[in-house]
Backbone as numpy.savetxt, mean C-alpha at the origin, in Angstrom:
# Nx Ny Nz CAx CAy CAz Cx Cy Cz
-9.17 -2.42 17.39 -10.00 -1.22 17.39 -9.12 0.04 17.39
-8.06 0.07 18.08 -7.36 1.15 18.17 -6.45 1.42 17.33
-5.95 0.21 16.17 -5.36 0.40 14.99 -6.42 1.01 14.20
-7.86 0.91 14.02 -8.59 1.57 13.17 -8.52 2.97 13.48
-8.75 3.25 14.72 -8.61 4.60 14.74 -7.27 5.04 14.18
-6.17 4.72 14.08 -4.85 5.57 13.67 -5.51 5.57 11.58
-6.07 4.46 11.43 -6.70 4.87 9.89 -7.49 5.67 9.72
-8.73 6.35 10.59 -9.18 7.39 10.36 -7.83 8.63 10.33
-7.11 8.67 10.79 -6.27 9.51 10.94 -5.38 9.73 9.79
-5.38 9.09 8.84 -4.03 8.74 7.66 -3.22 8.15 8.05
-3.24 7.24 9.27 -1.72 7.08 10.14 -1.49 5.08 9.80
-1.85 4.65 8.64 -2.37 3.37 8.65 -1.19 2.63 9.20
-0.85 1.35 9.36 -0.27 0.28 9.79 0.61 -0.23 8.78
1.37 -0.24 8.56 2.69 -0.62 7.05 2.42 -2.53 7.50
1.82 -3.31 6.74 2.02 -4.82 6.86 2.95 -5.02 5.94
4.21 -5.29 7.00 5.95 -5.47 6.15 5.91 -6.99 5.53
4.85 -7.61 6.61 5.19 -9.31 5.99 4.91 -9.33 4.37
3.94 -8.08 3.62 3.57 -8.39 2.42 4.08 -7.27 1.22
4.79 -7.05 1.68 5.77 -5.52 1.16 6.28 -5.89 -0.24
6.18 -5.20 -1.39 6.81 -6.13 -2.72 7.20 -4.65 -3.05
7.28 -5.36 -4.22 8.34 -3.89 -5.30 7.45 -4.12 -6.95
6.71 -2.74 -7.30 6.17 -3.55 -8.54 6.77 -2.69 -9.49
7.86 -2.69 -9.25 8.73 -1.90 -10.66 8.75 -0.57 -10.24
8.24 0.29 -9.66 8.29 1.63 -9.52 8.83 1.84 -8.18
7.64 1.60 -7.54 7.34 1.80 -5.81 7.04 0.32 -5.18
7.83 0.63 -3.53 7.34 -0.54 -2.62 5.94 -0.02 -2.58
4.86 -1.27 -2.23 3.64 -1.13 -1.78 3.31 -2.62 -1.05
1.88 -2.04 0.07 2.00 -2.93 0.58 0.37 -2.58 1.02
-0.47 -3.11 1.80 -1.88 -3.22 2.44 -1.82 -2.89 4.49
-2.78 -1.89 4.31 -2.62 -1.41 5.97 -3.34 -3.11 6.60
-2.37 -3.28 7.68 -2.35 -4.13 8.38 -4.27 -4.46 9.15
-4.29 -3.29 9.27 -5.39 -3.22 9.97 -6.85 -2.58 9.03
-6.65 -2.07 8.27 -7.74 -2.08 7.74 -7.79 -2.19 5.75
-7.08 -2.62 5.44 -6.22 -3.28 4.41 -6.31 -2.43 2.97
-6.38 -0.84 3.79 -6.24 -0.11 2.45 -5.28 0.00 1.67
-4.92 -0.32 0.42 -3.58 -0.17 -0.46 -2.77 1.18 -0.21
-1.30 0.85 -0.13 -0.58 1.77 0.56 0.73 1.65 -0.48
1.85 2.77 -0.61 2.31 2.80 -1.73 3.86 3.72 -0.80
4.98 3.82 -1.38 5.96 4.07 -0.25 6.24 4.78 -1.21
6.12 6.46 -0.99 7.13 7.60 -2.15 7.96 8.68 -1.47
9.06 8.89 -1.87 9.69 9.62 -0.74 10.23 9.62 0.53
10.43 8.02 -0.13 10.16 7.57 1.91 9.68 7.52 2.82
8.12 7.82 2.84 6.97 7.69 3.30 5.73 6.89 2.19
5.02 6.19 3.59 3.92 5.54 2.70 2.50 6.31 3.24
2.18 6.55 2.15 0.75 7.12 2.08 -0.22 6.14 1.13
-1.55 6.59 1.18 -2.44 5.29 0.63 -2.53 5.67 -0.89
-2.72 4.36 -1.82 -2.65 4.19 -2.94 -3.67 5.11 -3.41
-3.22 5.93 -4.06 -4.44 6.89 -5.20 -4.53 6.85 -6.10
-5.72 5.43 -7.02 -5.46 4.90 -8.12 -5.32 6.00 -9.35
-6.13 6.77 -8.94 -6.10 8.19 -10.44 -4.32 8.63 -10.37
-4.03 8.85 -9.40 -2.94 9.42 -9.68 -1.65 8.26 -9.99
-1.72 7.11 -9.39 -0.53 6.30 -9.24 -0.40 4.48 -10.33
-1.75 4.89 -10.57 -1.81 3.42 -11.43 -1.74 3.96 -12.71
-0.28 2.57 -13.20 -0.05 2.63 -14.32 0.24 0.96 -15.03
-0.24 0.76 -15.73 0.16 -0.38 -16.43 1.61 -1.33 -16.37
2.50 0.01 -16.12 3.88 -0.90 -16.43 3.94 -1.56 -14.47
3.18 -0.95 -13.78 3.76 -1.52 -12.43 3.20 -3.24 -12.58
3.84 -4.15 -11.65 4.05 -5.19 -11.66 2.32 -5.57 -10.20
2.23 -6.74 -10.41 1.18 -6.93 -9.50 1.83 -7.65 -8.22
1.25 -7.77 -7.40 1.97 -8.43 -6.17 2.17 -10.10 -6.59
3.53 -10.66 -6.33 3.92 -11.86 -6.95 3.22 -13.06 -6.27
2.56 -13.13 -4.97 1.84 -14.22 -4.57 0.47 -14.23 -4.84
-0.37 -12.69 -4.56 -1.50 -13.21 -5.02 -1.95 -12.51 -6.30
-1.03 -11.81 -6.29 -1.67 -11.23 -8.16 -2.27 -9.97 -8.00
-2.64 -9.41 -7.11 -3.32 -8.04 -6.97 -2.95 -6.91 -7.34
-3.49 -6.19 -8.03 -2.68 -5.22 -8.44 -2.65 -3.74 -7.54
-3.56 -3.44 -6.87 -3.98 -2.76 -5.92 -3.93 -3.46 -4.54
């Protein structure tokens, strides 16, 4: 419950166990409420498909997801 609250906040949970590389950027899914999350600048903020999806990125290698 109290990890959700740090997601209302922007403050999500980095789940490292599932962390990949899809050609551009690390990305990975908040631990706790499993919004797609994207690492730029050395910070991860959540995936913003209008702005960040592009074809050439790679999908996650175990389950295929691209988001």
């Amino acid at each position: 419950m109290i990890k959700r609250l740090k997601c209302l906040t922007n403050s999500h949970s980095v789940n490292r166990r599932r962390v990949w590389h899809d050609g551009h950027n690390y990305r990975t899914r908040c631990s706790a409420c499993g919004t797609p999350l994207i690492r730029t600048f050395g910070e991860w903020r959540k995936f913003d498909v209008q702005r960040d999806a592009e074809d050439s990125r790679k999908m996650h290698p175990t389950t295929g997801e691209a988001v």
